[in-house]
N, C-alpha and C positions, 0 to 999 in steps of 0.2 A: 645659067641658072645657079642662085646661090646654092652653097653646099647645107646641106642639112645638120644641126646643129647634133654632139653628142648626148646621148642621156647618160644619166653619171652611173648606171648598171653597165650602161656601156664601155664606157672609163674604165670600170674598174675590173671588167672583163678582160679590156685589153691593155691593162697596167703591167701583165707581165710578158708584151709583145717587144719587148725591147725601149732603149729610152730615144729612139730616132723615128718608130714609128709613136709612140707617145708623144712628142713634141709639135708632129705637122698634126696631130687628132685634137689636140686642146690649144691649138694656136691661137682662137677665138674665146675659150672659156674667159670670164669674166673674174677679176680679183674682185672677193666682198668683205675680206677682213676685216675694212674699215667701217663699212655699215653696218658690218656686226656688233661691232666697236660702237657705234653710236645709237645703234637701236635701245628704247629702253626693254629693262630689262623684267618690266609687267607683263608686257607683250605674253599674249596665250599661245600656245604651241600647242599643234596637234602631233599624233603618234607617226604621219606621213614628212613634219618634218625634222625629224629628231633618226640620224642613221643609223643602223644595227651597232651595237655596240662590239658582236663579233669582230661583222667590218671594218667595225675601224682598229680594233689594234690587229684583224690580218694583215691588214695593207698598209701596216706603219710606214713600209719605202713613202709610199705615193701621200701620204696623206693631208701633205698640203695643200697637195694636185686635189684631192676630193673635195677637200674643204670651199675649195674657190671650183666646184665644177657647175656649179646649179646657173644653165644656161638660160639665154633674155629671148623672149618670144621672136617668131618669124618679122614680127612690123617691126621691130624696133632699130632704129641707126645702131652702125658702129658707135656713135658718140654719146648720145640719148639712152642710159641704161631706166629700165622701170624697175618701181620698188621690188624687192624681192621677199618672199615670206622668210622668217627669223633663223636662219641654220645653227646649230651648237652640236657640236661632238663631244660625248663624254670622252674626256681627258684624262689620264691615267693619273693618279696623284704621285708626287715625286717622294720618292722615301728619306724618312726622316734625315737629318745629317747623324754619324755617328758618333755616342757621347760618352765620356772619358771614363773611365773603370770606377768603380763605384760613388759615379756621379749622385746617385738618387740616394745613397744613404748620408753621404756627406753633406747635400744638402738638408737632411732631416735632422742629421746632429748639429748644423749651421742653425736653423732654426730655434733649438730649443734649447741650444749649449754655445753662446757667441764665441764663446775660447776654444773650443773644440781643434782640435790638431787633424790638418786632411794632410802632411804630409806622409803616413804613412803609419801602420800601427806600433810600431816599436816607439813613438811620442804618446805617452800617455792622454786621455782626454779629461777635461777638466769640467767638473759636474758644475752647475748653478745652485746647488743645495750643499750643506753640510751631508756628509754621508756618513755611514755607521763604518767602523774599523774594522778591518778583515786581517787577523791576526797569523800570520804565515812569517815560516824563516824563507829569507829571497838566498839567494845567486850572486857573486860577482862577474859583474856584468865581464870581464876578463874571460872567468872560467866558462861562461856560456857562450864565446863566441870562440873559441881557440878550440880548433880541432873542429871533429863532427861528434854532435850531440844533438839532443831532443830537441833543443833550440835554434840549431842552424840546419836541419833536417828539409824544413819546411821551406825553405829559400831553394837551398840546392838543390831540389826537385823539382823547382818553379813554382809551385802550387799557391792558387792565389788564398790571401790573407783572410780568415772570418772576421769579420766586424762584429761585434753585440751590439745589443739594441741596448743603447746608453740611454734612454731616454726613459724607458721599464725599469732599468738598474736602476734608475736614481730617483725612481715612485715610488719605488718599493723597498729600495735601503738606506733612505734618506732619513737624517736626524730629524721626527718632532719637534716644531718650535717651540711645543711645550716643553719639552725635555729640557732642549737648546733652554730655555729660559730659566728653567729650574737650576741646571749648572751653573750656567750664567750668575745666578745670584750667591748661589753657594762658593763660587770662586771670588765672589766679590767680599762675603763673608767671611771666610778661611781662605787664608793662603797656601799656597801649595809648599807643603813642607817635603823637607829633603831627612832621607834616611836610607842608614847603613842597615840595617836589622831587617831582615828577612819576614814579611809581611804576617804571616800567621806566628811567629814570635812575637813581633808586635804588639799583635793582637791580644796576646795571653798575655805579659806582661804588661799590658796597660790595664784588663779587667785586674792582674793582682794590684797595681798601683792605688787603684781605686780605692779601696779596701781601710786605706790610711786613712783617707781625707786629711790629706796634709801637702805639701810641696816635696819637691825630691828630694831639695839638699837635707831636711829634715827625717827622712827616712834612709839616709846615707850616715847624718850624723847619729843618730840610734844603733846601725848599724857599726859605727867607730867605737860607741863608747858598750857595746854588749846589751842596749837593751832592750831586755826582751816583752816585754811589758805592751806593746803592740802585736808582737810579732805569735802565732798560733802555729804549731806542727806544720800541719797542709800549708801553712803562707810557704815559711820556710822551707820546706821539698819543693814546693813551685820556683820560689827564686834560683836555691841550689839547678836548678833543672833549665833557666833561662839566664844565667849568665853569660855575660859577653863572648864570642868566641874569641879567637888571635886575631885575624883578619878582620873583624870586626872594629877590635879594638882600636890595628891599627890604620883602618880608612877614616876613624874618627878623630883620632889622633893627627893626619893628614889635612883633617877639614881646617882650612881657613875660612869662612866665609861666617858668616854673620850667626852664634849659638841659637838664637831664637828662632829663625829658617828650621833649625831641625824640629825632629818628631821627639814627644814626650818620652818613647823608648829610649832615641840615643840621649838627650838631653841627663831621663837617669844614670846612664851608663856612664858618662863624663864625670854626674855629681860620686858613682860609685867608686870609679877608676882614681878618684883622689882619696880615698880611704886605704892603706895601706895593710895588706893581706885581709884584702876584702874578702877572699873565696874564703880561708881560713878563720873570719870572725863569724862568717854564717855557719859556717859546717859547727864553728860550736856554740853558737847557740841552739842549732837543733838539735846536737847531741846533747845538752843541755836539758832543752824541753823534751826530747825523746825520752831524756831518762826518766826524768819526773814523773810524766804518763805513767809511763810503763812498771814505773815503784809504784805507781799511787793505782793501778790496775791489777798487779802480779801481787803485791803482798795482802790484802783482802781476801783475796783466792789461798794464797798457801794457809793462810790461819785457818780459813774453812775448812782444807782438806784437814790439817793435822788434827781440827774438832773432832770429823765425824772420824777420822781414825781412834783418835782416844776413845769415841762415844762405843765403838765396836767393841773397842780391846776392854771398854771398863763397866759397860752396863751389863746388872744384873737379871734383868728381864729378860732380853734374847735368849739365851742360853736356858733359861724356865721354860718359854716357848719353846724350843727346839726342841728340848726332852721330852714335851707333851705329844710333839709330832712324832718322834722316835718312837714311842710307843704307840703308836697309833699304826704307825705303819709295819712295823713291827708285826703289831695283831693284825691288817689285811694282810702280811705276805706271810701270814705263819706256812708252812711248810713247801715253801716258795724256795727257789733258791736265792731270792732276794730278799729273805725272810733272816728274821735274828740278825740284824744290823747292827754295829755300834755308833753309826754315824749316818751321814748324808752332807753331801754338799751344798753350800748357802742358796744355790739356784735351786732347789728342789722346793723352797718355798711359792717359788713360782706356778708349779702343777699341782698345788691342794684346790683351782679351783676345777681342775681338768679331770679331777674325779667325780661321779654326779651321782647321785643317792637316786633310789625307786622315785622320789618324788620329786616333781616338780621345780624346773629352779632352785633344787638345793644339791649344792656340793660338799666337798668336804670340809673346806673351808666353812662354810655356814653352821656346819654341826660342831666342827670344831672351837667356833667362838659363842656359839648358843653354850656350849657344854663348861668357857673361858665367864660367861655372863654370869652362870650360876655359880659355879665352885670357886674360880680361880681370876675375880673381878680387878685383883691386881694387876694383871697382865691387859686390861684393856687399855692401861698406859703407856705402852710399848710404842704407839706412833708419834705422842710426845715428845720420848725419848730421841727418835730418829728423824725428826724433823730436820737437826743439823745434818744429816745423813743425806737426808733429799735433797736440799740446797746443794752439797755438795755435786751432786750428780750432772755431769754434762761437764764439769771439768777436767780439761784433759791434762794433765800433771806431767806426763812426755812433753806438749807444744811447750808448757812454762820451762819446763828445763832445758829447753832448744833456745829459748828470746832471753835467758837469763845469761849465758853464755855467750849467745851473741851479743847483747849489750854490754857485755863485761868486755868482748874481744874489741870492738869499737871504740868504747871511750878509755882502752890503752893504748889506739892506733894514735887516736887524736890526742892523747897526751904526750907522745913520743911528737908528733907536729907540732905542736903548742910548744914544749921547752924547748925544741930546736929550732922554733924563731925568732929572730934579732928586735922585731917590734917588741909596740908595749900587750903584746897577744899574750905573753905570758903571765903579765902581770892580771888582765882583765879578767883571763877564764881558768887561770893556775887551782884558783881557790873551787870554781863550781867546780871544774871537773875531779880534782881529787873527793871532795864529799860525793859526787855521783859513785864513781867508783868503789869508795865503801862501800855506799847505801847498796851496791849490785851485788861485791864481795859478803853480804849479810844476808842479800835474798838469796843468794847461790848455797848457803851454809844450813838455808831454811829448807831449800830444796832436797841438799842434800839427807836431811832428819826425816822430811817424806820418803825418800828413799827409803829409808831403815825403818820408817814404821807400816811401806808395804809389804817389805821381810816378813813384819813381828806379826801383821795381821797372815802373811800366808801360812807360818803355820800357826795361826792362834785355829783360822778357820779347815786345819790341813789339808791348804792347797799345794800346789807346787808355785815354787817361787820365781821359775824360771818366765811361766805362764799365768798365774797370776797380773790381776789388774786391778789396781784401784779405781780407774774409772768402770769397769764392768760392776765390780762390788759395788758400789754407788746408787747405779743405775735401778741393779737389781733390788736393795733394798729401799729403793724410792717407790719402786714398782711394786713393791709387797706393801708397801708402807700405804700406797694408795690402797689396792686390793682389800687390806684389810680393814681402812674405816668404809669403803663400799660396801661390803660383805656386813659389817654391822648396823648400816643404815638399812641394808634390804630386811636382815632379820626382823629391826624394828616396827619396819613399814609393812612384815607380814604378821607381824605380832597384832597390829592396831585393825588392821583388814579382819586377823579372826577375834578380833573384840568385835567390831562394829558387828560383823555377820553374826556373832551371838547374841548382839542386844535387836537385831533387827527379826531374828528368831526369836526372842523372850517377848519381844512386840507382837508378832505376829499369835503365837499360842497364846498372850494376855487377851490378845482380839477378838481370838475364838471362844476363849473361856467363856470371853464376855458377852459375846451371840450365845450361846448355849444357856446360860441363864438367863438369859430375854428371854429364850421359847419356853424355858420350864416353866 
């Protein structure tokens, strides 16, 4: 009797009985690899022929043996196999191969950066766009690999390399090709000029260059022969202030290469550097022109002050005024201890209006020039008189005798330079600076007469002389000087207020009168 064919639960029941009895158990099983092989692969399958998927990877040993176990019915020959329905076991997928160290971003920089460097990050990578400059002091590459530092840290530890994402860098730092284009043309434009002189020098001496409208060598030759006839205070402190330094001098001096390459700054400085004691032909022409200003600004002023000092010591009104106050005050402090004065100080003009009468907006002042309107109409001249007074005020006569003395001490520093040099420096500015120096040695003589006539005024006015000031005297009688034509305008303007209010009262009772004889 043939043996009974295995079922493949059966198989796989007894896959772990040993491989000797496994062997005579599937001696008969059927190999179908090949009709698996050749079946197509439209073919429908149901859920009975598709094997647990558990099963098949428990019994990974045997699973060959499973695969080929689906046995051919009782009729059929050894020889003679019948179709069989479709077998497929899911098959475990095999895992990927593994892929070399940062495979996947070298391919992304491959992509979008063909030059890209995958040897390793210490080779720079090389962008496809112009990029913006990132302005940093480097390393020699010596001192960063000698010894341990921040830079050989990351090796000796093993730690693997960050890459950045060069492909964001270079979206987002990348030159505009508008930019790119605009330079572009501007370089085509202008050449790239070469310069020794320090960039914001430059800069200030090219806006003063400007100023000329002329070429250099032309403002070098001006400068050789003294003339100043272009040249204003402010040019001349700015030049003084951007000359050449030494170093400067001598990298320009150094330059071979082609003059017109360079920048308009060094270009000047060449056409300066052939003028001989160029520093010494500017310093006096601004000593020069310094002077002049400052005569043609300082001696206007001292004649004002010595006016209103004459005006003090010689006019006959103040002094009428004054007595008129003396007495006045005199009779409010009678039995005062401030009372029976023989005097007062020039500032007590100032608090006649700080006295106020029973009425209204009127002070002492007010009654005192209402009382000057009537009797003593001469004395309303007195601001006339001190008109030069006022002007004078705001003058500080200490600053001018400080800038008198210092221009005096200056243009004998620079005279002492000037004859002790071998150019023709002495011949050009011999002659202005000796006349500056008179014209100073005159103002300083002017200065000194003010001097003496704030003496004469402190005790004309007896003040102390020690304390004493002629600009506070100034001030004050500018201040009284105002006060008192306000004070006569207000009387005026209440003078004309009680005109009107009488004629507007003789109106008013002519109006009545005049109803009252209508009714009679």
């Amino acid at each position: 009797m043939m043996e009974q064919p295995l079922s493949c639960k059966e198989c796989f029941a007894k896959s772990h009985m040993g491989a000797k009895h496994l062997t005579k158990k599937t001696s008969k099983c059927i190999q179908v690899d090949m009709d698996l092989e050749e079946e197509p692969s439209s073919g429908k399958r149901s859920s009975q022929d598709i094997l647990d998927p558990m099963e098949a990877t428990t019994t990974s040993p045997s699973s060959e043996h499973l695969r080929s176990c689906q046995l051919p019915t009782a009729h059929a020959t050894p020889r003679e196999f019948p179709s069989l329905p479709m077998l497929r076991l899911p098959l475990s997928p095999l895992p990927p191969p593994p892929s070399p160290p940062l495979m996947k971003a070298t391919s992304l920089c491959n992509k979008a950066l063909p030059s890209c460097s995958v040897e390793g990050s210490t080779k720079a990578q090389r962008p496809m766009l112009k990029m913006k400059p990132f302005n940093w002091q480097t390393l020699p590459l010596d001192a960063t690999k000698s010894g341990r530092s921040l830079w050989t840290s990351a090796v000796t530890n093993g730690d693997e390399a960050i890459e950045p994402d060069y492909i964001s860098i270079e979206r987002l730092f990348c030159v505009s090709q508008a930019s790119q284009q605009e330079k572009t043309e501007l370089r085509l434009k202008k050449p790239k000029e070469i310069s020794f002189v320090d960039r914001k020098k430059s800069l200030h001496l090219n806006i003063v260059l400007k100023q000329f409208k002329c070429s250099n060598q032309q403002i070098a030759d001006m400068i050789w022969k003294g003339d100043r006839s272009m040249f204003d205070e402010e040019t001349l402190k700015n030049l003084m202030k951007l000359l050449p330094k030494n170093h400067e001098i001598e990298r320009m001096k150094a330059f071979k290469g082609e003059k017109a390459k360079l920048g308009n700054a060094d270009q000047f400085y060449l056409c300066l550097l052939e003028v001989p004691s160029y520093h010494l032909r500017i310093e006096g022409m601004l000593i020069c022109t310094e002077t002049n200003i400052m005569l043609d600004l300082l001696w206007p002023k001292a004649k004002l002050v010595r006016a209103a000092a004459e005006t003090l010591l010689t006019n006959r009104r103040l002094p009428l005024f004054c007595q008129l106050i003396l007495k006045v005050g005199n009779f409010l402090n009678y039995g005062r201890h401030s009372g029976n004065a023989g005097g007062f100080r020039i500032s007590t003009l100032l608090k006649l209006t700080e006295t106020r009468a029973n009425k209204n907006s009127i002070t002492l002042l007010h009654h005192i020039l209402e009382e000057v309107e009537k009797k003593h109409r001469d004395l309303l001249q007195l601001p006339s008189d001190l008109e030069c007074v006022s002007k004078a005020a705001g003058i500080n006569v200490k600053e001018m005798q400080v800038e008198v003395e210092g221009l005096l001490k200056k243009l004998l520093e620079i005279e002492q330079k000037i004859f002790s040099s071998k150019d023709d420096v002495k011949v050009q500015f011999g002659k202005s600076i000796k006349d500056s120096i008179n014209a100073s040695k005159e103002l300083g003589e002017e200065m000194n007469a003010l001097v003496e006539k704030k003496a004469e005024l402190a005790d004309y006015l007896c003040e102390d002389r020690n304390t004493h000031s002629l600009d506070d005297l100034f001030n004050t009688m500018k201040t009284f000087r105002d006060l008192f034509i306000k004070v006569l305008k207000e009387n005026q303007d209440r003078r004309e207020q009680v005109v009107k209010a009488e004629k507007r009262k003789n109106l008013l009772e002519e109006g009545e009168a005049a109803k009252r004889r209508k009714h009679c």
